[in-house]
N, C-alpha and C positions, 0 to 999 in steps of 0.2 A: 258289451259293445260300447257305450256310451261310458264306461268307465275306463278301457280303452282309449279312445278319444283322446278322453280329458287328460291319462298319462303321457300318450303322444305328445301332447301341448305342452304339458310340462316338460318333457323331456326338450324337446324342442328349445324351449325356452331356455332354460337353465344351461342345456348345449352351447347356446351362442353366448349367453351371459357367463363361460368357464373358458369358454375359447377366447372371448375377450379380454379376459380378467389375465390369465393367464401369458397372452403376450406382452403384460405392462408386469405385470409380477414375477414373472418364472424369466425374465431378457437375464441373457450371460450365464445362469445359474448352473449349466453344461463344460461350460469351457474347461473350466480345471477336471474335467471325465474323459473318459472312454467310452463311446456311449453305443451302443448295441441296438438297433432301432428294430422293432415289429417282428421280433423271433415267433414262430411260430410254433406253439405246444398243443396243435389240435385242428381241423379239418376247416372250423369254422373261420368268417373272418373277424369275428369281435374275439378268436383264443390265439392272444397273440402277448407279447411282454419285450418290454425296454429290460436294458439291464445297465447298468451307470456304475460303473469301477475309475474310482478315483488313482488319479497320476501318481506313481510312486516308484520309487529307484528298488524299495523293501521288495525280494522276490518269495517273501512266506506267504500263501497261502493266505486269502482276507477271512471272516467269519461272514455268512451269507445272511443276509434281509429281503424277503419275501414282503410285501406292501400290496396291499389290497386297495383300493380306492373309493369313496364314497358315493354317492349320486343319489340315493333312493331306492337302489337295485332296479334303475330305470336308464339315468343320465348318467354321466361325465365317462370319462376317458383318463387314459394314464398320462397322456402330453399333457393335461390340464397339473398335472401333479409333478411334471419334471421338477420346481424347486422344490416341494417337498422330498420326493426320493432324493434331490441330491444334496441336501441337507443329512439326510442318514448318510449319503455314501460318504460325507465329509468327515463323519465318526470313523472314518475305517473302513467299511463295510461295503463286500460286494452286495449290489440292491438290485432286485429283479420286481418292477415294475409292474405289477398283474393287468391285463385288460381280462374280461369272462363277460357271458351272451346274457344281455340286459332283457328285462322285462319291457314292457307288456310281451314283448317277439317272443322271449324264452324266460319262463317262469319257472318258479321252483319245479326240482333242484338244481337248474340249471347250471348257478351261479356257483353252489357246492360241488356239482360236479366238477365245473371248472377246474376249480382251487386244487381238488385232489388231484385231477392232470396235472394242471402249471406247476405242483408242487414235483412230480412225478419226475416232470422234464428236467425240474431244475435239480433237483437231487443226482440225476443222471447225466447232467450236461454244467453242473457250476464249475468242475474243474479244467473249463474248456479255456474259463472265464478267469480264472485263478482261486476259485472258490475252496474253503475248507468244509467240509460235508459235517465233517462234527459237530459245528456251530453255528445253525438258523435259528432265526430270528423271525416269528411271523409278527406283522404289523398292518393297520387300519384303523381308517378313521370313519364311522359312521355306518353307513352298509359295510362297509370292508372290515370294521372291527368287526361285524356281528360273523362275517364268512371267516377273520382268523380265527377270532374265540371257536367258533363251532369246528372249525377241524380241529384246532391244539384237542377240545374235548374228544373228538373221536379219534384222535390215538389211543386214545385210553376206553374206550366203548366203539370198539369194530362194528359192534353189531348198527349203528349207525352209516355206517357206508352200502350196506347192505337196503338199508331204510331209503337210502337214495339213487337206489339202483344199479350202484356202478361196486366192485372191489375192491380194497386197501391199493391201489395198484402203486406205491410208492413203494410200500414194504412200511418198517418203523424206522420213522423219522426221529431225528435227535434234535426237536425241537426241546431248545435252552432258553430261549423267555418267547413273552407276548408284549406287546406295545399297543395299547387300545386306547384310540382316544376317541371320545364323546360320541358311543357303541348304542348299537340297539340290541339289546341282550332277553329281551323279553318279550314276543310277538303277541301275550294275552294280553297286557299292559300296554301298550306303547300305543296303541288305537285309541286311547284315551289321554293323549298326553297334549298340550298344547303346543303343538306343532307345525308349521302351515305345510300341510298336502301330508301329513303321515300317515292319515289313512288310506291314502289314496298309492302311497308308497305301496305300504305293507299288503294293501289287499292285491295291486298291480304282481307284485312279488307269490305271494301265497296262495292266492284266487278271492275273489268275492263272496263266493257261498259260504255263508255261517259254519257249514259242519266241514267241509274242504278246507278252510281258514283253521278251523279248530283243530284237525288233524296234522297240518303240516304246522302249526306255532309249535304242538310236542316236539314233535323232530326237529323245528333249525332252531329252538331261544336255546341260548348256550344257558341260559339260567340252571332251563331243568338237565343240562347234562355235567355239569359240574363235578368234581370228583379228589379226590385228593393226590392224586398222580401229576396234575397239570405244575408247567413249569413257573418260575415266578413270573411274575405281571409288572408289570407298567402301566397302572391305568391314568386317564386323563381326562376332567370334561369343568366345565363352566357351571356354577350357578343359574347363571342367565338363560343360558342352552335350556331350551324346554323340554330335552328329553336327556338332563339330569338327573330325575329319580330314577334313571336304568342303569345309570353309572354307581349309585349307591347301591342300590338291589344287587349287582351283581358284585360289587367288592364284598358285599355282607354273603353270600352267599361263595366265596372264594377263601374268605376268612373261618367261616363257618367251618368249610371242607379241610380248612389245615393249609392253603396256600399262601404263598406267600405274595401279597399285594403294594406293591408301592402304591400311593395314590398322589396323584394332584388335583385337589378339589379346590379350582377359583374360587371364591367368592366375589359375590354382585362388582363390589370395587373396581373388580379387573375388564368388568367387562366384557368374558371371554364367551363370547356368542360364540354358534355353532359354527364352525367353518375356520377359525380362529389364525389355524397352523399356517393357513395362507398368508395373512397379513405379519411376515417375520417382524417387520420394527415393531409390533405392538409388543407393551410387556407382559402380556398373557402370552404369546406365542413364543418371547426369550423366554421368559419362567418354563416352559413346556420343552424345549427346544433341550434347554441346558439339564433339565432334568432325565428327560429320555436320553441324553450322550451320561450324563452319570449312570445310570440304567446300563447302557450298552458296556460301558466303557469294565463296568463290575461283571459284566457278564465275560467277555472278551479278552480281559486285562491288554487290555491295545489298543482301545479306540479313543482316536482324539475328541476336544469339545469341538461342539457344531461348529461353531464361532473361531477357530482356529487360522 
């Protein structure tokens, strides 16, 4: 109860201070889209998704980017992130927006379940949109990397979706990379990480109770599902970022398995605190920026730089 609470408040908090933030950073960022507002892939109303396809005379088919959003698996929304998705959609890319049912309200697997709907819909509905089905893209930044890493992993380990209650209901997905930036990949670790509220995250997310927290960090840290099947990566985080040692943990453990990892690992110099991608003029956020469109652009052979 009282743990509860204390997520409300944060969530609360961090709501107003993303909605704020967001009308002075994300202004105009739409205009050059076609922008699809609050599509609805599921009964509830936080299972909903933007979808932003950039203006183009080209009538081929775009390669599709799926974007998960951050908060804590508590806070924020997908408006808060319209100029990040439309910084991918600027590479080319149709981009589907995710919103999924936040914690303390709807706790694990809530948020995986989501994903495998949203996923579901869009695989079934991108070509409405002018999407190419062959070519997704999952991407996330914090909570949202930790929800793309752990589906890209369970293409390759079914028996995970079962783990969460719900069935493959996509079918197999032809996911062709991952984009993670500065990810929680490791739910025994990251309770320990100098973070402000991460534990208060992770347990909001998992449950409180020591042996309930220990059961489900098996099932969603993409660490322990790793595999040598998964597509190449795009990883991204900060020095600074205090939950940096999950972003190494887990390229070590991607490399390990035989994947293939791009990394950008800031160092202190840059500055590149957690949240980063928001502040585009920073040059931790250009370095990040232009790296992920090289990323895409290898993947796609088609997509312009962000900065275009």
């Amino acid at each position: 109860m009282i743990l509860d609470l204390k997520a409300y408040a944060v969530k609360t908090f961090f709501n107003f201070l993303g909605w704020l933030g967001s009308r002075i950073l994300n202004f105009g960022c739409t205009r050059k889209m076609d922008l699809f507002r609050d599509l609805p892939y599921g009964p509830d109303a936080e299972q909903r998704l933007d979808v932003l396809k950039p203006k183009s005379d080209q009538p081929a088919p775009l390669p599709v980017l799926v974007y998960f959003h951050g908060g804590g698996w508590i806070s924020a929304d997908k408006k808060i992130y319209d100029g990040i998705a439309a910084a991918f959609a600027n590479n080319g890319y149709l981009v589907f927006n995710v919103n999924y049912r936040l914690a303390p309200g709807s706790r694990f697997p809530a948020a995986l379940q989501d994903a495998a709907h949203a996923i579901a819909w869009i695989v079934h509905n991108q070509a409405k949109f002018g999407g190419d089905r062959s070519t997704i893209v999952l991407a996330g930044d914090s909570a949202g990397a930790q929800i793309a890493a752990w589906y890209a992993c369970a293409m390759h380990k079914p028996a995970l979706f079962s783990q969460i209650g719900i069935e493959n209901i996509a079918g197999r997905v032809p996911i062709e990379g991952l984009m993670l930036f500065y990810g929680v990949y490791d739910f025994d670790t990251v309770i320990e990480a100098r973070f402000p509220f991460i534990k208060l995250y992770a347990q909001s997310f998992l449950g409180s109770d020591r042996k309930t927290y220990a059961e489900n960090a098996k099932v969603a840290s993409p660490i322990r599902q790793v595999s040598s099947g998964l597509p190449p990566v795009f990883l991204c985080a900060g020095e600074q970022d205090g939950l940096y040692s999950q972003s190494i943990a887990f390229a070590n453990a991607l490399e390990q398995a035989g994947v293939r990892c791009e990394k950008l690992l800031l160092s202190r110099e840059y500055r590149a605190d957690h949240g980063f991608l928001f502040f585009r003029w920073l040059r931790s956020s250009r370095l990040a920026y232009a790296a992920a469109g090289d990323f895409l652009r290898a993947l796609s052979g088609s997509a312009r730089s962000a900065f275009e």
